[in-house]
Structures are given as C-alpha cells and as structure tokens.
C-alpha positions in Angstrom: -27.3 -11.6 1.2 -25.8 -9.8 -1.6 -24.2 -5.8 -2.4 -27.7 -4.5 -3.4 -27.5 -1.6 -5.6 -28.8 0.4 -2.3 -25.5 -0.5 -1.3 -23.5 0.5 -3.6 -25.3 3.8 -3.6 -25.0 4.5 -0.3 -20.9 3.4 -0.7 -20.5 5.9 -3.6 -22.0 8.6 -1.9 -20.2 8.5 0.8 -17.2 8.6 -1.4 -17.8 10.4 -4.1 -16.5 13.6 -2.7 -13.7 12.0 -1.2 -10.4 13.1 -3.0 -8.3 9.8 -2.1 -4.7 10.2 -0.8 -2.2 7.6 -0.7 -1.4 6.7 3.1 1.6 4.8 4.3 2.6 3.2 6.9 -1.0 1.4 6.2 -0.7 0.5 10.6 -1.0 4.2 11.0 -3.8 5.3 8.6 -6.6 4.8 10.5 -9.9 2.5 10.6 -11.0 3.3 6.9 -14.4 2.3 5.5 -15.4 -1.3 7.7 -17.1 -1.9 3.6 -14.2 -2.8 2.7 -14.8 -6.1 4.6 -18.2 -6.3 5.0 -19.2 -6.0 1.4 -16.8 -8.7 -0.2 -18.4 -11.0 3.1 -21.6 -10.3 1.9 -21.1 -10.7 -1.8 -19.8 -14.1 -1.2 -22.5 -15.1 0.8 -22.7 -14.1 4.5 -25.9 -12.9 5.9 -26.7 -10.1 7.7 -27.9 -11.1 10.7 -28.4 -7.9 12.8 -31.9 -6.6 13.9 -32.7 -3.5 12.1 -31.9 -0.5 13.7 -29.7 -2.3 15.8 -26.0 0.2 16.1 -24.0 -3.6 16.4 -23.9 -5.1 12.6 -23.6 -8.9 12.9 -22.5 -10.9 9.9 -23.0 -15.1 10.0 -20.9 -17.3 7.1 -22.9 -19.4 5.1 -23.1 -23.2 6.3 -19.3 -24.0 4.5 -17.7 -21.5 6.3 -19.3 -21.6 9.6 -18.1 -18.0 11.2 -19.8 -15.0 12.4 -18.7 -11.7 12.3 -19.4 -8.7 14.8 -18.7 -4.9 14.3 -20.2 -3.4 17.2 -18.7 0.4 17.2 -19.6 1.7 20.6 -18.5 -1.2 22.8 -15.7 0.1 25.2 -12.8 -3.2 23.7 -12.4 -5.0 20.5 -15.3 -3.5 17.9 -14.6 -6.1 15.7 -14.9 -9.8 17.2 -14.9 -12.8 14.7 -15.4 -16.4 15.4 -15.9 -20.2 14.4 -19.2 -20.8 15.5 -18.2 -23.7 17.5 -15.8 -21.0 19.2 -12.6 -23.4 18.6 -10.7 -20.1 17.6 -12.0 -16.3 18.3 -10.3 -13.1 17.3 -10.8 -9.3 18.1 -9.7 -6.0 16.4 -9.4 -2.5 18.0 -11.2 0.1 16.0 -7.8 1.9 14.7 -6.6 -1.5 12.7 -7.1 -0.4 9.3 -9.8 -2.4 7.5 -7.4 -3.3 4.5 -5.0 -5.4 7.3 -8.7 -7.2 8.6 -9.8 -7.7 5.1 -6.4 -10.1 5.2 -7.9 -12.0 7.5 -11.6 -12.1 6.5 -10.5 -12.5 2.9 -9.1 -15.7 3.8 -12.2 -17.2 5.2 -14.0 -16.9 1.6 -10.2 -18.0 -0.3 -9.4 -21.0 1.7 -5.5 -22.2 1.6 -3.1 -21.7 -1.1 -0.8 -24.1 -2.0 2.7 -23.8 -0.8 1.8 -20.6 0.5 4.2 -19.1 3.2 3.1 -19.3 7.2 2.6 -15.7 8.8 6.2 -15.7 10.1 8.0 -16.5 6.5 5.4 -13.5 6.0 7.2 -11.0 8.6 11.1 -12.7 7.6 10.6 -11.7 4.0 9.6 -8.6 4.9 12.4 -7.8 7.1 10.9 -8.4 10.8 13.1 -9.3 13.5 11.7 -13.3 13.9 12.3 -14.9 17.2 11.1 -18.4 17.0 11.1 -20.8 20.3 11.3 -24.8 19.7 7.9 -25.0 20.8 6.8 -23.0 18.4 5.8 -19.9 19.9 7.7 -16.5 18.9 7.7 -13.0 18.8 8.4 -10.4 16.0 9.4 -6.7 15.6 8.8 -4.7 12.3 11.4 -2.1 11.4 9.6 0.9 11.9 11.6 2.4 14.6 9.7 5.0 16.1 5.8 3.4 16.2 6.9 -0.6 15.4 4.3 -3.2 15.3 4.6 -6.1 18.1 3.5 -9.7 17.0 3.7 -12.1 19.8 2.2 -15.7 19.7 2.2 -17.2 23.1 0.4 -19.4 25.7 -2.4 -17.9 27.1 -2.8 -20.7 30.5 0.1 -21.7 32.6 2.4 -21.6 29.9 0.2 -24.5 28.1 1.6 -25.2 24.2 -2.0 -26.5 23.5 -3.8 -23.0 24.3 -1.7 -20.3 22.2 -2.0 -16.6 21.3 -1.7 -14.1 19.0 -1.5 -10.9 20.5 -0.2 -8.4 17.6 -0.1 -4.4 18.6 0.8 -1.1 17.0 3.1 0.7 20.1 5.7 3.5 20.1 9.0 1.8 21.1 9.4 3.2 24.9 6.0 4.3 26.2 2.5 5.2 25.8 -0.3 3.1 25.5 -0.8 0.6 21.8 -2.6 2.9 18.4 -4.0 -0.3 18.2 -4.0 -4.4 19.3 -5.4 -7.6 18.1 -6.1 -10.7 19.9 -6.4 -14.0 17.8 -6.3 -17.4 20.3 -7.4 -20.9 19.3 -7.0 -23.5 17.0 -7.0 -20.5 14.3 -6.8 -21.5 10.4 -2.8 -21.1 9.9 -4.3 -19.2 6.1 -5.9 -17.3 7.7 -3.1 -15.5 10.0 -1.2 -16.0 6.7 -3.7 -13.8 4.8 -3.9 -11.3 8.3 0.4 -11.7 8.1 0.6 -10.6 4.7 -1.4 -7.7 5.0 -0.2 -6.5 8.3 3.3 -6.6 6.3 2.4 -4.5 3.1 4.5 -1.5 2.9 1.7 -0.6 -0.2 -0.1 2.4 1.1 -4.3 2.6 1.5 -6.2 5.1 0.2 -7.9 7.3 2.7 -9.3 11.1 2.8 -7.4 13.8 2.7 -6.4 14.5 6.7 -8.0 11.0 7.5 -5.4 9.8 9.3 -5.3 7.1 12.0 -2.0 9.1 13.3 0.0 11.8 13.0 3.0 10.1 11.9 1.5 8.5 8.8 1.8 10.7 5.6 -0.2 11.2 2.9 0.8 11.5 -1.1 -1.2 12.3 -4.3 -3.4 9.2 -5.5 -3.5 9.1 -9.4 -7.3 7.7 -9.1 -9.9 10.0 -8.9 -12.6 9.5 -6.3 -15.0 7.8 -8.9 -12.3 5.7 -10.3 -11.4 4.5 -6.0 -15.4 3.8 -5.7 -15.0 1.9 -9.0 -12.3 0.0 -7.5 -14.4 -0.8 -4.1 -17.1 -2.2 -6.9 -14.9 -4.8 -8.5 -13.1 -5.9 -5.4 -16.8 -7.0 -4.3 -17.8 -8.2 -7.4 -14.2 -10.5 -7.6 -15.0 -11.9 -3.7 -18.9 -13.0 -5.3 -17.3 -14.5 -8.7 -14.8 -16.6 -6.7 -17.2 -17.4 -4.0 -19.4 -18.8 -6.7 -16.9 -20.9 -8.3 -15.9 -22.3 -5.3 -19.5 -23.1 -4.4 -19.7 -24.9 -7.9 -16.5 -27.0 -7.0 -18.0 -27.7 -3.8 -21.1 -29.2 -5.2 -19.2 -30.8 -8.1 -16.8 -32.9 -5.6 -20.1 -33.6 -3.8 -22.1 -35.2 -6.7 -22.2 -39.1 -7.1 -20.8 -40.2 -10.3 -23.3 -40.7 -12.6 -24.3 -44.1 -13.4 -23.7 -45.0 -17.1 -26.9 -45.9 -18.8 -27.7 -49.8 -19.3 -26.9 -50.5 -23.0 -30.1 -50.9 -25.3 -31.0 -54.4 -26.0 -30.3 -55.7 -29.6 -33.6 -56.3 -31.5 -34.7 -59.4 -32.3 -34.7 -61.3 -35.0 -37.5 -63.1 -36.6 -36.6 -66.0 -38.3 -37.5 -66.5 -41.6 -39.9 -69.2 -43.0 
C-alpha cells in the first residue's frame, strides 16, 4: 500500500500550522509524528493490515521482509511492538521514544546491511558512551548526558543463558525516578538493524517538533530555518526516497533471481544447390 495523496493531505494539514523548532537532546523531545515511520514503511511496500476503524494500526512487511509492525496507542506497555513473523526476534517501544530514533530501526528493515558498517556499540564509543563489554559478549553503556543519561544494556534474559540475550535500552535520570522512556529488543535480532536503532539513539542532531512539544522539560528548543511548508516538504521526500530505494532493491532482487538466458541456437547456413 502506498502514501496516497489522502495521505499526504491529511500529513500537511496537520502540519501546516506547525512552526517547527529545533529540539535537542532528540531522547527528550517527545514521541513526534509515528508518520515518520509508518509512511516510509508503507511507501516501500508494507500493507496496512488493520480493520478499519480499528484505534491499533497494524503494518505487515511484504513477503522479503517478513515483519509486522503494531502501534497500538492506548495499551497500558510498549505501543509500539515489531516482530519477525516467525517471532525469532521481537522488540517494543514506549510511547515517549521519539519516532526519528524508531525510524533507525524500521529504516533498517527496508535498507538491509551496509558494508563495513560499525556494530551498535562502535556506534555509542564513537560517540563518547562509556562501553563496558564482557567476553561473552554482553555489555552495558552510559551516554554522557549527566543529568537524564540513556542506559543501554544487552543481557541474558534466562538463567544467565548467552543463547537468549537482551537489549533493554532506557532514558532515566541518574539517581531516581521512574525511565522517560524504555525499549525492549530480545532475539536473534538483525545486528543492522540495532546498528541503524544505535545510530540514531546516538545523534546529537536535534528533531524538529512544535513549538512547546516537548517530550520533557529538560530538552530545549531553538529556531528552525525551515518553514512549516518547507518541514512537510521534507516529510514528502523522505517517503518518496524509502519507495525509490525500495524499488531498486526489488529490481535487484528479481534480477539476481532470473535464470540466465539461454543464448539462441545459431541459424543454420543455407544450402547450396549444386550446379548442373
């Protein structure tokens, strides 16, 4: 199912008033517009799958990808929940995580890997975490945000098993109160994929969010240069990039998958008649 121009629309009307502010940290600006994910997922492909009417929405991957997708705003955990559909890996975002760091996740599952691209704790190192890495490779890391640092864990989930592992990553002011925010990630999960999620989660880059809409107090908020038509502009060719890769990847699929073509028998040479 595709961004229908009904879409886009409604997306630029919802915007269009919306004088966008430059927010930073990104962990502490709030939830954001969940289009930011859902409508690159659907202009690469995905289908929504949701009755209508129904308050859940309920995205399902095309056959290559395999994944589905649930945003389900009114359940009392995780409202978004994402999954391979033979459930070898599952993961689950609190409202609060801003939809740019999920989109580094979700992004992933229409990019695939990159190349020599760094793992999700070169990711946090580079960006000047405090990486604690254990021989069997589990870990735990610390952003440098002093007052309202984000926790990233990975760890066994069952009796201290290496083959079932974790990632429990939270947003928490340093010496109490309960988490802004968590994520749960456990199973066999994609290593691009926390990649993608790793370099988001570490972007000092600030989002762009109403004025006053704010996922915390502590975040701040600083003139944009864009005006709101030229952020919905913006929105429009992020989807429209997610559709022209997902369709180029779709062609190399099918190229890979084609038999080499035979070559064509050579013509016979014509006959000659003798002469008399």
């Amino acid at each position: 199912m595709a961004v229908s121009s009904a879409h886009r629309a409604s997306y630029a009307n919802d915007h269009h008033t919306k004088i966008p502010f430059e927010t930073a940290p990104r962990h502490l600006a709030g939830p954001g517009d969940p289009r930011h994910v859902t409508h690159a997922l659907l202009a690469a492909g995905w289908t929504l799958t949701s009755a209508p009417g129904d308050t859940r929405i309920a995205l399902t991957g095309p056959d290559e990808a395999r994944h589905q997708m649930v945003i389900d705003p009114f359940t009392s955990g995780s409202c978004w929940r994402i999954h391979s559909v033979e459930w070898t890996w599952n993961a689950s975002f609190d409202q609060m995580v801003p939809a740019e760091i999920i989109a580094g996740f979700t992004d992933r599952l229409l990019d695939g890997p990159r190349r020599g691209e760094p793992g999700p704790w070169e990711h946090m190192q580079k960006a000047g975490w405090s990486v604690g890495l254990r021989p069997d490779g589990t870990g735990e890391a610390l952003s440098p945000d002093p007052r309202l640092p984000i926790r990233a864990e990975l760890r066994p989930i069952f009796n201290d098993s290496p083959e079932h592992l974790a990632w429990r990553i939270e947003a928490k002011p340093e010496y109490s109160g309960p988490p802004i925010w968590k994520m749960w990630i456990s199973g066999r999960v994609p290593d691009h994929l926390m990649a993608g999620l790793a370099e988001q989660l570490v972007s000092t880059a600030p989002v762009l969010r109403g004025m006053h809409d704010l996922g915390h107090y502590a975040a701040r908020q600083d003139n944009s240069p864009l005006t709101p038509q030229q952020a919905v502009e913006a929105h429009f060719s992020r989807i429209d990039a997610a559709r022209a890769r997902a369709r180029a990847q779709r062609r190399t699929r099918l190229t890979t998958r084609l038999p080499a073509q035979a070559a064509a028998p050579a013509s016979p040479a014509p006959s000659r008649v003798p002469r008399l």
